[in-house]
PDB file with one MODEL, atoms N, CA, C and O in Angstrom:
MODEL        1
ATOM      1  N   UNK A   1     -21.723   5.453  -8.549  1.00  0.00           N
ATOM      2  CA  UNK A   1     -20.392   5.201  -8.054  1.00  0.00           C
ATOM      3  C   UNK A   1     -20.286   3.771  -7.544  1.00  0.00           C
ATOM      4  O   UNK A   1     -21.080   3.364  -6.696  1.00  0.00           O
ATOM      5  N   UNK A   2     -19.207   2.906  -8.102  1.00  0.00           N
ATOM      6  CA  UNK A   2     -18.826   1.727  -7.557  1.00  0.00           C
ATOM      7  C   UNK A   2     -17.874   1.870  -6.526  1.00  0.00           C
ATOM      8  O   UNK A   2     -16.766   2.399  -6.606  1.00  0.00           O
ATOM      9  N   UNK A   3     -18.393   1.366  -5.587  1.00  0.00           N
ATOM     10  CA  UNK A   3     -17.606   0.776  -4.195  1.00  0.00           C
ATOM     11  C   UNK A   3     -16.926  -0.449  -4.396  1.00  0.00           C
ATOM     12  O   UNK A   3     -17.729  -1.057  -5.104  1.00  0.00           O
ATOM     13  N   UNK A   4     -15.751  -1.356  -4.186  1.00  0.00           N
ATOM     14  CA  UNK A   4     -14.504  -1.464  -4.000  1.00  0.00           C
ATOM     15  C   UNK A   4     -14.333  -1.346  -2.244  1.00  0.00           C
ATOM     16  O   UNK A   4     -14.643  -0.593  -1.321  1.00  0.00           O
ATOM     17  N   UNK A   5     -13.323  -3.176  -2.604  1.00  0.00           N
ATOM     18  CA  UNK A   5     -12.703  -2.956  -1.040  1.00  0.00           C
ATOM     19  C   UNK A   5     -12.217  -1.916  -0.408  1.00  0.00           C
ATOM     20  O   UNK A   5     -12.083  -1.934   0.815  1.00  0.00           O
ATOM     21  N   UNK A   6     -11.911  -0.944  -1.100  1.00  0.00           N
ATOM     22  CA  UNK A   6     -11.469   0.480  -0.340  1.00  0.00           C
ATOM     23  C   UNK A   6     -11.826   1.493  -0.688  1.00  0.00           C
ATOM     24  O   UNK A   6     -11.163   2.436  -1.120  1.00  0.00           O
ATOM     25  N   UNK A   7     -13.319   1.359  -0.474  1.00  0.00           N
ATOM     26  CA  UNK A   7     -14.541   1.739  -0.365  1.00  0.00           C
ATOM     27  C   UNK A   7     -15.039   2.933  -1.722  1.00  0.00           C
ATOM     28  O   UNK A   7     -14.918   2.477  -2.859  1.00  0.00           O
ATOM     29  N   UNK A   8     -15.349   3.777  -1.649  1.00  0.00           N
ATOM     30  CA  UNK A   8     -16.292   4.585  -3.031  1.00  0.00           C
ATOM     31  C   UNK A   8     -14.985   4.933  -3.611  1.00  0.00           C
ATOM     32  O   UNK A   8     -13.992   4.976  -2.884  1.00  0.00           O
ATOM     33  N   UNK A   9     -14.901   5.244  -5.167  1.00  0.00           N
ATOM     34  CA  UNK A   9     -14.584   6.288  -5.587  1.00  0.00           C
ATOM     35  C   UNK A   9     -14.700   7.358  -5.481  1.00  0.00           C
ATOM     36  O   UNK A   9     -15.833   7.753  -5.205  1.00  0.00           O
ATOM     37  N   UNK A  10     -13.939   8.060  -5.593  1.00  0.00           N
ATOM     38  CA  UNK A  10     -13.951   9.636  -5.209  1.00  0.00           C
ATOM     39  C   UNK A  10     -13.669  10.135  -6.247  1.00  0.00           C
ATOM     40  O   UNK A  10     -12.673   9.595  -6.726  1.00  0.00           O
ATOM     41  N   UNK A  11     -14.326  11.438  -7.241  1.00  0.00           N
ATOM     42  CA  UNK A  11     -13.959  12.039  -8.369  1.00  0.00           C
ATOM     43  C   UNK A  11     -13.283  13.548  -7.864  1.00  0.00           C
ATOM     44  O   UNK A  11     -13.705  13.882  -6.757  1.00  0.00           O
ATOM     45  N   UNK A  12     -12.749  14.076  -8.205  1.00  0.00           N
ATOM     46  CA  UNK A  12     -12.400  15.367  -7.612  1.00  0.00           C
ATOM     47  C   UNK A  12     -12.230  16.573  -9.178  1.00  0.00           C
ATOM     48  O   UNK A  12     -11.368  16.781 -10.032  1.00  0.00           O
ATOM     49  N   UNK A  13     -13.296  16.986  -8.926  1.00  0.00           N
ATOM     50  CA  UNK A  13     -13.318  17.996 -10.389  1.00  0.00           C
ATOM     51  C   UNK A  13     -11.974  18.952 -10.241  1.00  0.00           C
ATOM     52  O   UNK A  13     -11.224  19.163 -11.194  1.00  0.00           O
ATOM     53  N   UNK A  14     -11.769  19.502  -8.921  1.00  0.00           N
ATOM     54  CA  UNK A  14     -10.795  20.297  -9.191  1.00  0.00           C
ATOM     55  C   UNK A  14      -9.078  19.509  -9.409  1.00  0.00           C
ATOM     56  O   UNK A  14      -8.110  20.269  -9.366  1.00  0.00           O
ATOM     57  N   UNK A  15      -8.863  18.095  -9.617  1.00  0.00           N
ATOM     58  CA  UNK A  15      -8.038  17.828  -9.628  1.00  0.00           C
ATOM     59  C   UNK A  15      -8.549  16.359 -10.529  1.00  0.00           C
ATOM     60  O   UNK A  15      -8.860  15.553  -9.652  1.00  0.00           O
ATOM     61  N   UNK A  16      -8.709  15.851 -11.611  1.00  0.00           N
ATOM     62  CA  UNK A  16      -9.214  14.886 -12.543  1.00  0.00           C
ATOM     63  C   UNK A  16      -8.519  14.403 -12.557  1.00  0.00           C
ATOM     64  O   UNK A  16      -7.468  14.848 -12.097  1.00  0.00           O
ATOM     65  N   UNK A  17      -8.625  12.625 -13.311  1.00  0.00           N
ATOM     66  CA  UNK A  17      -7.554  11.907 -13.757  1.00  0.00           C
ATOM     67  C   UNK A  17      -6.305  12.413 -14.761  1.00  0.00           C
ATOM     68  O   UNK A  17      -6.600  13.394 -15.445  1.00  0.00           O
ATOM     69  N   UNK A  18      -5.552  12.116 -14.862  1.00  0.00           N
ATOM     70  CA  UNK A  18      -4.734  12.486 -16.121  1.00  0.00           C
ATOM     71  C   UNK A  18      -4.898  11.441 -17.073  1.00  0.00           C
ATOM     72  O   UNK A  18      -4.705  10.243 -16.864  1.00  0.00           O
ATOM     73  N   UNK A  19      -5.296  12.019 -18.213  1.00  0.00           N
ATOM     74  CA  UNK A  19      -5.611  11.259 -19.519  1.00  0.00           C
ATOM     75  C   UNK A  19      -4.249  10.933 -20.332  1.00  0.00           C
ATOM     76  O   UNK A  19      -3.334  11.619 -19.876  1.00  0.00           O
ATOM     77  N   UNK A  20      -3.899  10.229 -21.227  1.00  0.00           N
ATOM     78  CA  UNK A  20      -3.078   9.917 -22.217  1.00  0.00           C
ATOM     79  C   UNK A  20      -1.997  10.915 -22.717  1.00  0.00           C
ATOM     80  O   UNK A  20      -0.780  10.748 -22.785  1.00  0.00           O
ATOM     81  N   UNK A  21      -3.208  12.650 -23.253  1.00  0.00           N
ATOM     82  CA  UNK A  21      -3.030  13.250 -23.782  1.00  0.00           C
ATOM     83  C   UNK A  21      -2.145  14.129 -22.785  1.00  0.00           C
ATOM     84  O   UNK A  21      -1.075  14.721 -22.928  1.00  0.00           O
ATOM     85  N   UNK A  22      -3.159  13.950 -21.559  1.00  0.00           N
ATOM     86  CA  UNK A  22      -2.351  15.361 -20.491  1.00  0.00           C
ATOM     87  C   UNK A  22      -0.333  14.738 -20.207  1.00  0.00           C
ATOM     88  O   UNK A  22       0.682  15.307 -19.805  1.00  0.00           O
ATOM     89  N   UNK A  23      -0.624  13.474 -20.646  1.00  0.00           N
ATOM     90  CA  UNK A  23       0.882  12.892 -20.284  1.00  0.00           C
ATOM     91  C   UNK A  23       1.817  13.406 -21.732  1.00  0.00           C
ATOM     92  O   UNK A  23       2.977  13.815 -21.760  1.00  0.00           O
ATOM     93  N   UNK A  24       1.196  13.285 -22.467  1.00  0.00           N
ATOM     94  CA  UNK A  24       1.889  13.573 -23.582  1.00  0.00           C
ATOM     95  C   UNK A  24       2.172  15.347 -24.014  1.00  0.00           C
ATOM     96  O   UNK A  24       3.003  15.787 -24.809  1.00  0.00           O
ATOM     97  N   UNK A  25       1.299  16.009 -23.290  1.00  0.00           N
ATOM     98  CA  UNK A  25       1.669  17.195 -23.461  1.00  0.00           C
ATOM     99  C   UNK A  25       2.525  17.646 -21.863  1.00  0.00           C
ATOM    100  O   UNK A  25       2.859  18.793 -21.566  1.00  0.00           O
ATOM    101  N   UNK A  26       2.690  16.683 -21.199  1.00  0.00           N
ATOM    102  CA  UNK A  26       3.370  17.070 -19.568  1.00  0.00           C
ATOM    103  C   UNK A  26       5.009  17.601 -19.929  1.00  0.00           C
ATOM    104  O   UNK A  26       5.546  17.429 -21.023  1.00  0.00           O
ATOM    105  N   UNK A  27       5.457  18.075 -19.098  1.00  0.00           N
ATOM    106  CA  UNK A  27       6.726  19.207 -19.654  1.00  0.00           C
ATOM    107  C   UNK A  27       7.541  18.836 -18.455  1.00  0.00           C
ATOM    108  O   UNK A  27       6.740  18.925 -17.525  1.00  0.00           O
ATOM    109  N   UNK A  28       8.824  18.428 -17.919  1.00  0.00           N
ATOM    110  CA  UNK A  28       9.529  18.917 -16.781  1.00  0.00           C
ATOM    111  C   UNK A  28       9.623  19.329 -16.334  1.00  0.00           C
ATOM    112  O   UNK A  28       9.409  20.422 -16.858  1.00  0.00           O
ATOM    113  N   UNK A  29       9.906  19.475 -15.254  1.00  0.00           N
ATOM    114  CA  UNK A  29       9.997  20.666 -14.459  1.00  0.00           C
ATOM    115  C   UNK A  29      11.049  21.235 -14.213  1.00  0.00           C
ATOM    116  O   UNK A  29      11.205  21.961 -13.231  1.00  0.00           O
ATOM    117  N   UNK A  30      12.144  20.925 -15.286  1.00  0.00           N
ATOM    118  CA  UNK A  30      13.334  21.824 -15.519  1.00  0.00           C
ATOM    119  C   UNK A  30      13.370  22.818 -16.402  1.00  0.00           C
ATOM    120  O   UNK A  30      14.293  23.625 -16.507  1.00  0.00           O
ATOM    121  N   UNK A  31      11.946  22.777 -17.337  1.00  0.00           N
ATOM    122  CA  UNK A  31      11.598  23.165 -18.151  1.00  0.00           C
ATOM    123  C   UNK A  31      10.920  24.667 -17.468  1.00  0.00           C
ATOM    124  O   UNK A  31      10.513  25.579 -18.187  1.00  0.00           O
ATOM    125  N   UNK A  32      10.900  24.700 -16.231  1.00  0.00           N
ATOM    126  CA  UNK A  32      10.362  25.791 -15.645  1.00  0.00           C
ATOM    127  C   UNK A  32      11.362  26.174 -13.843  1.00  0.00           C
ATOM    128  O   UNK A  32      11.091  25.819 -12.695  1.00  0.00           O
ATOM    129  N   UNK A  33      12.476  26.992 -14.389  1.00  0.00           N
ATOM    130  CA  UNK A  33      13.277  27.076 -13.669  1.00  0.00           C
ATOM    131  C   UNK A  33      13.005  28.057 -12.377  1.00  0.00           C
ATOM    132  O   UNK A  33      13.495  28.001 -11.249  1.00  0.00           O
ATOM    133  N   UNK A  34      12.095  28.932 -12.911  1.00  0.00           N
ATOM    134  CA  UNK A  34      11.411  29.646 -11.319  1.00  0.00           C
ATOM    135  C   UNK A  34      11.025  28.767  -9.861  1.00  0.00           C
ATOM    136  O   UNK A  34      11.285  28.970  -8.675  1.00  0.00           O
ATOM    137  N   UNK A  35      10.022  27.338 -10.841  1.00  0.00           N
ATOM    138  CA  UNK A  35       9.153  26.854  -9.968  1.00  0.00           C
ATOM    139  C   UNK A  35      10.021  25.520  -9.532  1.00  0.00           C
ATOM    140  O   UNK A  35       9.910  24.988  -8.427  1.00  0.00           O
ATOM    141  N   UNK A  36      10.801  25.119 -10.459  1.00  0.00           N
ATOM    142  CA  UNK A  36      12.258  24.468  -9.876  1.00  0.00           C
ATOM    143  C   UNK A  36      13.209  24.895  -8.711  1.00  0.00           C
ATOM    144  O   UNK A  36      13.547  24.177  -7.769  1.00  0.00           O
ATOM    145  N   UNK A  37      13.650  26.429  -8.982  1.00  0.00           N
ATOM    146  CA  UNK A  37      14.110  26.580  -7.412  1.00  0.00           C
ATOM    147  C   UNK A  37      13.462  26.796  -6.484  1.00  0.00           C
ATOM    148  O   UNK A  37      13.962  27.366  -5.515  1.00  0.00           O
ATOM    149  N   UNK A  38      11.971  26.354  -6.498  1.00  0.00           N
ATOM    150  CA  UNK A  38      11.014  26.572  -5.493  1.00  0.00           C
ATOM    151  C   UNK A  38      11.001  24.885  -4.669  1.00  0.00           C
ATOM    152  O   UNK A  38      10.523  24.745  -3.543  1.00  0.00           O
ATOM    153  N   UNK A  39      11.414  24.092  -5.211  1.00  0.00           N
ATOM    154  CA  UNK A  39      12.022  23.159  -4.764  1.00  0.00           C
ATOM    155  C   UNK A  39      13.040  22.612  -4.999  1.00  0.00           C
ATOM    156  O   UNK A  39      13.133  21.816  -5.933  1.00  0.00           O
ATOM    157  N   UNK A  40      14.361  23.011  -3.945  1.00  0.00           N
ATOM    158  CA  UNK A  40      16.007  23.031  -4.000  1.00  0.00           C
ATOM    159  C   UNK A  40      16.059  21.031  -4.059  1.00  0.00           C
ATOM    160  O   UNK A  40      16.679  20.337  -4.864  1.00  0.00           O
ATOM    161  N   UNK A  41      15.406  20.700  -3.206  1.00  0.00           N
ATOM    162  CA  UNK A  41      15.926  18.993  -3.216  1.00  0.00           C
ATOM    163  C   UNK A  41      15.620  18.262  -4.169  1.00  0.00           C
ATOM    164  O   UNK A  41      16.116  17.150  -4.352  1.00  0.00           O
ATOM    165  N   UNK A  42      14.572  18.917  -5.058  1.00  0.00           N
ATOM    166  CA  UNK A  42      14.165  17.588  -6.225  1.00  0.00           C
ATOM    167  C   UNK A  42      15.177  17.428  -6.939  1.00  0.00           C
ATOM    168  O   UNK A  42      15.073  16.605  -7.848  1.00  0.00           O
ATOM    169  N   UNK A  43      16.335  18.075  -6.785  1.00  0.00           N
ATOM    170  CA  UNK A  43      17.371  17.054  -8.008  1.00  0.00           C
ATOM    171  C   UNK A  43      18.438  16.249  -7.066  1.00  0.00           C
ATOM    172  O   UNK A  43      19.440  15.640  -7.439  1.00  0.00           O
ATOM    173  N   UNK A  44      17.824  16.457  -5.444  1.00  0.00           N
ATOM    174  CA  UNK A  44      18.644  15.620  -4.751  1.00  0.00           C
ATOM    175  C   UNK A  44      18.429  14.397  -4.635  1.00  0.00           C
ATOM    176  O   UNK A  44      17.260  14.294  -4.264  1.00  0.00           O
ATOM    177  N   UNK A  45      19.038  13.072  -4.774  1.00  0.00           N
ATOM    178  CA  UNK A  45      18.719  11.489  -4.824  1.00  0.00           C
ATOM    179  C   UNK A  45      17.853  10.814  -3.670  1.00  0.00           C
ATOM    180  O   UNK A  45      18.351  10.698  -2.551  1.00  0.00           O
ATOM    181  N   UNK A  46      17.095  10.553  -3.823  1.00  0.00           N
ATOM    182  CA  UNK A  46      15.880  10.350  -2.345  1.00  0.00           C
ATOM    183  C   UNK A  46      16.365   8.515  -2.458  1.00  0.00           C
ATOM    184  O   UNK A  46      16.555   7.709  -3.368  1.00  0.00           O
ATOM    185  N   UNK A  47      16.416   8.508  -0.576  1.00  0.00           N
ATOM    186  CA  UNK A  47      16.727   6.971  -0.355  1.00  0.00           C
ATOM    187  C   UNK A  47      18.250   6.950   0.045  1.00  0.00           C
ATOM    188  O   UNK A  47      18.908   7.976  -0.130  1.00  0.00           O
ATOM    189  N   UNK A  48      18.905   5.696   0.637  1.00  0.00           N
ATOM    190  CA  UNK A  48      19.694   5.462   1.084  1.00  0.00           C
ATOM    191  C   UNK A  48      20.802   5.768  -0.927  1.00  0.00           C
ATOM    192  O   UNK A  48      20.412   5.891  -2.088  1.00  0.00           O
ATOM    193  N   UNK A  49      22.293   5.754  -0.198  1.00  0.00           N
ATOM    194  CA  UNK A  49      23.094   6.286  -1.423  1.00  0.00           C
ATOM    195  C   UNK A  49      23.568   5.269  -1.981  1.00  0.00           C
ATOM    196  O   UNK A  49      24.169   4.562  -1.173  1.00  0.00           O
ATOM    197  N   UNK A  50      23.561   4.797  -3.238  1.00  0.00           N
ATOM    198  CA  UNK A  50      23.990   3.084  -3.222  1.00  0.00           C
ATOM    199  C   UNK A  50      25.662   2.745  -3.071  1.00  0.00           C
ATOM    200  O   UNK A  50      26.538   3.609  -3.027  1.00  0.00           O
ATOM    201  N   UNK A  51      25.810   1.745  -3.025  1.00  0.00           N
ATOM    202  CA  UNK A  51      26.667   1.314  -2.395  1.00  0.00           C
ATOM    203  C   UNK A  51      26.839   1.685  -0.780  1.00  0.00           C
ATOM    204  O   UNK A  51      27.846   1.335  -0.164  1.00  0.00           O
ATOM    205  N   UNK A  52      26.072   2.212  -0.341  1.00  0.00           N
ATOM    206  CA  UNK A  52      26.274   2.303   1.212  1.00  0.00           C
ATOM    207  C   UNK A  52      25.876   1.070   1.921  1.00  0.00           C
ATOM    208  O   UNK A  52      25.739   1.050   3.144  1.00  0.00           O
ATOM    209  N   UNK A  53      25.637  -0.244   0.955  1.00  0.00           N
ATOM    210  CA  UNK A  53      25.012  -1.075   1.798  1.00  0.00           C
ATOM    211  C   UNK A  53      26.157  -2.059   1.404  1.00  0.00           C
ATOM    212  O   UNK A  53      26.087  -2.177   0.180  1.00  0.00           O
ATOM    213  N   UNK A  54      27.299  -2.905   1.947  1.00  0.00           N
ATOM    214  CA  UNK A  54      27.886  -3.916   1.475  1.00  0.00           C
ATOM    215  C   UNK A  54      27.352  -4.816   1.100  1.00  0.00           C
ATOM    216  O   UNK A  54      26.377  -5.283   1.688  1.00  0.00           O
ATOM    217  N   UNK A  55      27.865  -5.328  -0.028  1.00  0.00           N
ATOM    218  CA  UNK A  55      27.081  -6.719  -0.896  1.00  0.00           C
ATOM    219  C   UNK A  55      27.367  -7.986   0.053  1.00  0.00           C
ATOM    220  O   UNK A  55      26.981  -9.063  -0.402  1.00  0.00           O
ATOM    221  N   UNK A  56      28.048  -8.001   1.423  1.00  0.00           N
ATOM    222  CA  UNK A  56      28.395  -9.050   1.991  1.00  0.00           C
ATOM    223  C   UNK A  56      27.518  -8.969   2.748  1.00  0.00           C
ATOM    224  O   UNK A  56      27.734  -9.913   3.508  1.00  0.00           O
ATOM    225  N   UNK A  57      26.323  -8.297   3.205  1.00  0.00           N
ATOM    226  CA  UNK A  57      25.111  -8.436   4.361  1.00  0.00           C
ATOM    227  C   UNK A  57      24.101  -8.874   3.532  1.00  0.00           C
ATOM    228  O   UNK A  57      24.068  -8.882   2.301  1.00  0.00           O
ATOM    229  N   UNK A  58      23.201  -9.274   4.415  1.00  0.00           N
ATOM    230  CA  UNK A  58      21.774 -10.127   4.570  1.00  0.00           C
ATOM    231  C   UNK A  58      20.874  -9.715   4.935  1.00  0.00           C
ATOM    232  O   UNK A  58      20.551  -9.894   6.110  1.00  0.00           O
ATOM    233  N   UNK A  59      20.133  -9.020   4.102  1.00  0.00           N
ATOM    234  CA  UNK A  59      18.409  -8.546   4.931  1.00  0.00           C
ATOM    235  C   UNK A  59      17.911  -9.667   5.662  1.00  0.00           C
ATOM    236  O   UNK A  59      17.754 -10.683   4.985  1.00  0.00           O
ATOM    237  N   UNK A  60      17.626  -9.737   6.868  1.00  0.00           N
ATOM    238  CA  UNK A  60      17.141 -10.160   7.935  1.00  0.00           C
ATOM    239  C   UNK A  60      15.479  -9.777   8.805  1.00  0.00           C
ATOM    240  O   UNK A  60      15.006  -8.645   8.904  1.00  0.00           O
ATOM    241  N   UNK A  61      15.004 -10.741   9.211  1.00  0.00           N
ATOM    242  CA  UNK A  61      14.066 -10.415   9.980  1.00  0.00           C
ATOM    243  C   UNK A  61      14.527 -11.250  10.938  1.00  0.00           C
ATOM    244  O   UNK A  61      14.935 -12.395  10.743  1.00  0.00           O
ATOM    245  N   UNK A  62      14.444 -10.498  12.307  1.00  0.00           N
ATOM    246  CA  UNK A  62      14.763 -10.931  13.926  1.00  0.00           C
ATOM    247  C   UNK A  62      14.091 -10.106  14.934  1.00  0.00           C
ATOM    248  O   UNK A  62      13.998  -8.910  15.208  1.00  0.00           O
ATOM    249  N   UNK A  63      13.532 -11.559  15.504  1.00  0.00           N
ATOM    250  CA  UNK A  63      12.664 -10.720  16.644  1.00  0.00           C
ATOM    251  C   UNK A  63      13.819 -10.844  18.104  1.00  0.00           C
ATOM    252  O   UNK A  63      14.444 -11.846  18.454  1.00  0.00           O
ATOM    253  N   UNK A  64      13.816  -9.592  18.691  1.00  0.00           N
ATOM    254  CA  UNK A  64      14.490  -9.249  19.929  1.00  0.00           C
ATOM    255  C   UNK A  64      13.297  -9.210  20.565  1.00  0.00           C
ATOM    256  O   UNK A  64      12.150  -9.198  20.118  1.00  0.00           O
ATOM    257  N   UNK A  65      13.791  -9.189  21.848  1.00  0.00           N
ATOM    258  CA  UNK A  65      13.127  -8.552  23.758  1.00  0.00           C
ATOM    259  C   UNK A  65      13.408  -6.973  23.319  1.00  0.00           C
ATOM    260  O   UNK A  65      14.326  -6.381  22.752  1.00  0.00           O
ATOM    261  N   UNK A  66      12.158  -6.621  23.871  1.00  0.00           N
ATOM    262  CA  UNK A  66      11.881  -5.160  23.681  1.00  0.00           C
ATOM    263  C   UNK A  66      12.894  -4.676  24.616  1.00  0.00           C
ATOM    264  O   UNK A  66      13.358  -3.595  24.254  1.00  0.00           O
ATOM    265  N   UNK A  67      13.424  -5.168  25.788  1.00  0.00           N
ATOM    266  CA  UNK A  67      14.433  -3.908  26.525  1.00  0.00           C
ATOM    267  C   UNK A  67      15.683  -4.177  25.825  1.00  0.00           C
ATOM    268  O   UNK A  67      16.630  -3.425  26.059  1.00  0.00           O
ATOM    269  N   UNK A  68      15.856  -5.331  24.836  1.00  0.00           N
ATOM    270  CA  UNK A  68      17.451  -5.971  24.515  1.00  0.00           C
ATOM    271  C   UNK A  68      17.004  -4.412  23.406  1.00  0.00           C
ATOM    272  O   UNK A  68      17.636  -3.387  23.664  1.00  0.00           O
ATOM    273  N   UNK A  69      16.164  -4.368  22.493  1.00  0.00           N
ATOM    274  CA  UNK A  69      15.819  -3.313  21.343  1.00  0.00           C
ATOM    275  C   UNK A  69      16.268  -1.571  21.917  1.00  0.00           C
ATOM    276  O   UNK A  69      17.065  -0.695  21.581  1.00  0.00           O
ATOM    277  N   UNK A  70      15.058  -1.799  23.099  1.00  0.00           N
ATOM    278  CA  UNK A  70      15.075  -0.494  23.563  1.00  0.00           C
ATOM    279  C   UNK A  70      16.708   0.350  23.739  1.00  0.00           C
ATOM    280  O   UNK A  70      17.077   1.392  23.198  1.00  0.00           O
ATOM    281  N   UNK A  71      17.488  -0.593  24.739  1.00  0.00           N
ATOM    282  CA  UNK A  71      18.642  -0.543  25.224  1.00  0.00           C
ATOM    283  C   UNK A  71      19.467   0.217  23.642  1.00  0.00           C
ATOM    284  O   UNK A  71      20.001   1.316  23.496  1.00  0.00           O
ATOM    285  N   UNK A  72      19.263  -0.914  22.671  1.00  0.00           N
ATOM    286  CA  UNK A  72      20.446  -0.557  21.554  1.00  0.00           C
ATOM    287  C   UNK A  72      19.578   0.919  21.108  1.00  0.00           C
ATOM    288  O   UNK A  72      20.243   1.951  21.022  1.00  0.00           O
ATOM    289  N   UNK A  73      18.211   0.959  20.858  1.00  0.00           N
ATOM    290  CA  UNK A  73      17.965   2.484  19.662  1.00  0.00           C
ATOM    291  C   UNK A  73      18.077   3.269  21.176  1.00  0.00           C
ATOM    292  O   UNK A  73      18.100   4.439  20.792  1.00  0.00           O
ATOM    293  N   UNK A  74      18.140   3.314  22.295  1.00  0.00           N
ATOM    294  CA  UNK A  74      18.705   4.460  23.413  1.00  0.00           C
ATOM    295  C   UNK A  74      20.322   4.920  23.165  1.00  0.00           C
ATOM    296  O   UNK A  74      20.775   5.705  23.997  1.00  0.00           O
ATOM    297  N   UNK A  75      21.150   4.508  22.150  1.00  0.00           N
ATOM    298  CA  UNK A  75      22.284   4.474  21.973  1.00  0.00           C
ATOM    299  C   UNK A  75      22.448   5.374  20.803  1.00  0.00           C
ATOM    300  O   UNK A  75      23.515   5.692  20.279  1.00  0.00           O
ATOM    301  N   UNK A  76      21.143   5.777  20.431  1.00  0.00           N
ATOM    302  CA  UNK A  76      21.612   6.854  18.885  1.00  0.00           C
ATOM    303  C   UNK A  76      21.759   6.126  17.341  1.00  0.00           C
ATOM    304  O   UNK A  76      21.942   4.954  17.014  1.00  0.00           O
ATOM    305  N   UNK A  77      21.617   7.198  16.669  1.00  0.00           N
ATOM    306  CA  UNK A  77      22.071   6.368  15.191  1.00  0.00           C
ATOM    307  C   UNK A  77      23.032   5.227  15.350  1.00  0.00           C
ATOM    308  O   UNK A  77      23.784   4.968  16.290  1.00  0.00           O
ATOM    309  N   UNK A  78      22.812   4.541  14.096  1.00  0.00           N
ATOM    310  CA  UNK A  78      24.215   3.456  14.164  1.00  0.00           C
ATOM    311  C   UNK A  78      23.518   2.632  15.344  1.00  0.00           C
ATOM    312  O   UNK A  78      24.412   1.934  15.822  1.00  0.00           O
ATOM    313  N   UNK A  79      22.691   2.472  15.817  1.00  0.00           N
ATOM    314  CA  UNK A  79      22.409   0.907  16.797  1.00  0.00           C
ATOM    315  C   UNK A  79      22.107  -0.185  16.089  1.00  0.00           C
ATOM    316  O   UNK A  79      22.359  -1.263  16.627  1.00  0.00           O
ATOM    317  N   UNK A  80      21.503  -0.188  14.736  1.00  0.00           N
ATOM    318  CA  UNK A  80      22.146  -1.670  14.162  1.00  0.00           C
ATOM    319  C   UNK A  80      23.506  -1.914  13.685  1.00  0.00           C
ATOM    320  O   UNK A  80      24.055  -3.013  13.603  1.00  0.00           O
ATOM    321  N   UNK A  81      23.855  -1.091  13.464  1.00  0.00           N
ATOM    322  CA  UNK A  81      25.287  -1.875  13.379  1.00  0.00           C
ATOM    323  C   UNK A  81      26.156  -2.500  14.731  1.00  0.00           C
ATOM    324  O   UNK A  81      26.769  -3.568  14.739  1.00  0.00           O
ATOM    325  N   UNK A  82      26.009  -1.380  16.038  1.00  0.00           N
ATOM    326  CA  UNK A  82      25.987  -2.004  17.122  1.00  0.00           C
ATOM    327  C   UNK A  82      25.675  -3.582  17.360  1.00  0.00           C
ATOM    328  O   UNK A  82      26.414  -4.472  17.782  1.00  0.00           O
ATOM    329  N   UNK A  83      24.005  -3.619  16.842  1.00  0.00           N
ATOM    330  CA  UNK A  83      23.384  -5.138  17.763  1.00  0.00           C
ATOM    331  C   UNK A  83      24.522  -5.678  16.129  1.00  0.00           C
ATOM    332  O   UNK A  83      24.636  -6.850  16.489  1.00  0.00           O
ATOM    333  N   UNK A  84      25.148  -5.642  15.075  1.00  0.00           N
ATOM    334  CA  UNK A  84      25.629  -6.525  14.487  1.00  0.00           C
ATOM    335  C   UNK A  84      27.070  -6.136  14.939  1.00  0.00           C
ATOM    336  O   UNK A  84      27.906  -6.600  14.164  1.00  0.00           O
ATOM    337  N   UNK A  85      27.425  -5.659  15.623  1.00  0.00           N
ATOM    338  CA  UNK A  85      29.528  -5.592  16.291  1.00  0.00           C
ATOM    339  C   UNK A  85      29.172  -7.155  17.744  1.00  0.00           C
ATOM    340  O   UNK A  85      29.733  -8.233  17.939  1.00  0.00           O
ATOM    341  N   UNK A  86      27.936  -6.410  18.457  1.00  0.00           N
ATOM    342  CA  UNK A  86      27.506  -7.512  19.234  1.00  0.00           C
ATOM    343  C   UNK A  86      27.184  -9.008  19.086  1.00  0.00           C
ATOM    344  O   UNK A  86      27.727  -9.879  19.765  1.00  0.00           O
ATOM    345  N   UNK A  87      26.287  -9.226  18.174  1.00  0.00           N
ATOM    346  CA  UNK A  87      26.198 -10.491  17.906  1.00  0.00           C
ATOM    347  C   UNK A  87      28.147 -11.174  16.833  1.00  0.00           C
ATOM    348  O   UNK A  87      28.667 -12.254  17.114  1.00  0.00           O
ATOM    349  N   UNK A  88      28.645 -10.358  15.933  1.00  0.00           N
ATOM    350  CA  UNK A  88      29.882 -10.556  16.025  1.00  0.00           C
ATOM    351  C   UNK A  88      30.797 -11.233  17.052  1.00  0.00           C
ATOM    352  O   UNK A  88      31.365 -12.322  16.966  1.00  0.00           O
ATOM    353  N   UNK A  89      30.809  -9.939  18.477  1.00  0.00           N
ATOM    354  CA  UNK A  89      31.843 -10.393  19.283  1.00  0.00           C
ATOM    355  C   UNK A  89      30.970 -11.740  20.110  1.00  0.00           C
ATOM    356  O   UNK A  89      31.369 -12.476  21.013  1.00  0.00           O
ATOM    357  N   UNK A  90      30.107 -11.716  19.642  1.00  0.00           N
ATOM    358  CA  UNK A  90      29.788 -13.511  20.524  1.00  0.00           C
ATOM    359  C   UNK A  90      29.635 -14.491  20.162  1.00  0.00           C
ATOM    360  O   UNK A  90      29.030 -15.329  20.830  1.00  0.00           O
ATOM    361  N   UNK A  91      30.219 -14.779  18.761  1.00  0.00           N
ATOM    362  CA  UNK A  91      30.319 -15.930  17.894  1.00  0.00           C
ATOM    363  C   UNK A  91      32.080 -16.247  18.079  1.00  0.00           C
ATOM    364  O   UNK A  91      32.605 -17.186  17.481  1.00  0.00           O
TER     365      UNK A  91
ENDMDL
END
C-alpha cells in the first residue's frame, strides 16, 4: 500500500472501486420506484433556488467585530441582509 499526503489507501472489499463497466451497466434510480420513494427529496433541487440571488450583488469577503457579527446573527434569519439595509442607510 502507497501512502500519500492523506495518508494509506484504504481498499474496502465490501464496497470496491467502480470500474468502467459497473458505470455502464448503472441504472437510475427512477428505474426502481420502491427504493425511490424511499427517498421523497431526491427529486427535490439541493442548494439555494436560482435566481434568488440578484445579479446586482457582489460576493464579498468582510471582516466585522465579533459583537458587531454576534449582535446581527442574534436577530434570526435574514441578518445579512440586515448588516446590508445597515451599511445602506449609512452611505
Amino acid at each position: 500500500m502507497v501512502s500519500d499526503k492523506h495518508g494509506p489507501v484504504v481498499f474496502d472489499s465490501d464496497n470496491p472501486e467502480w470500474t468502467a463497466e459497473d458505470f455502464a451497466k448503472a441504472r437510475p434510480i427512477a428505474d426502481f420506484p420502491e427504493l425511490s420513494a424511499a427517498f421523497p427529496n431526491g427529486s427535490k433541487p439541493r442548494g439555494r433556488p436560482k435566481g434568488s440571488v440578484s445579479s446586482s450583488k457582489t460576493l464579498v469577503s468582510l471582516r466585522l467585530d465579533n459583537d458587531v457579527l454576534e449582535r446581527f446573527r442574534a436577530t434570526g434569519p435574514g441578518w445579512q441582509s440586515r448588516i446590508n439595509e445597515a451599511l445602506r442607510s449609512a452611505t
